[in-house]
C-alpha positions in Angstrom: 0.0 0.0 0.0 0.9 3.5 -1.0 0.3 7.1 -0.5 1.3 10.8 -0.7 2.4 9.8 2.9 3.2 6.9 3.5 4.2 3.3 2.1 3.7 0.2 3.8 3.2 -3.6 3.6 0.0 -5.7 5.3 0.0 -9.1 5.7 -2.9 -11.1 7.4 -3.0 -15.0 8.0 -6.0 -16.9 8.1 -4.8 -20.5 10.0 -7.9 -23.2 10.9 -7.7 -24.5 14.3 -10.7 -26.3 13.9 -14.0 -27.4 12.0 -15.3 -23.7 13.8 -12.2 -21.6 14.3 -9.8 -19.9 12.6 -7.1 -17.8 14.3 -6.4 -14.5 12.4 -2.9 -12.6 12.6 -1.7 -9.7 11.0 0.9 -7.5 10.8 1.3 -4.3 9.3 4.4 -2.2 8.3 4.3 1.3 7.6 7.7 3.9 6.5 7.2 7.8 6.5 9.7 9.5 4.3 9.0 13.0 5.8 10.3 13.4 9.6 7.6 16.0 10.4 4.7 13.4 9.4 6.6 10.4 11.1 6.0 12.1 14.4 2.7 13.5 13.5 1.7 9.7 12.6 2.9 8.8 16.0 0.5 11.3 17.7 -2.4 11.1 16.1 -2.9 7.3 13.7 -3.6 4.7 16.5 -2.3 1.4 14.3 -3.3 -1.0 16.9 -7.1 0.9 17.1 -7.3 0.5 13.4 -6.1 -3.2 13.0 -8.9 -4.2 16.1 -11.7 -2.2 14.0 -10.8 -4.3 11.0 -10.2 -7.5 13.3 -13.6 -6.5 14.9 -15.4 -6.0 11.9 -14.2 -9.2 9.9 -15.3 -11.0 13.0 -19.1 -9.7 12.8 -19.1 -10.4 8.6 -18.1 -14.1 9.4 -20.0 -14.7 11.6 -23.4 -13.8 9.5 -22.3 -15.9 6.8 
């Protein structure tokens, strides 16, 4: 992934543990060129917040299907 900002990597892993589980993990990489937004980023872009929304909402969309 790519931006004006920012590049970056994210990886997810979908692993069965059984017939009704699967453990999810991902991991998410992220470089800032510019100094200035590197520690704005650190202020303000909660990384971990964002990856449990997404964990959170991949959870609900399994679980209708």
């Amino acid at each position: 992934m790519s931006s004006q900002i920012f590049t970056g990597e994210w990886r997810a892993t979908l692993t069965p543990i059984d017939e009704e589980q699967t453990r999810f993990e991902a991991t998410e990489s992220l470089t800032f060129p510019n100094p200035f937004i590197r520690v704005l980023s650190y202020l303000f872009m909660d990384l971990e917040k964002f990856m449990q929304t997404y964990e959170d909402e991949l959870r609900k969309k399994l679980e209708k299907e």
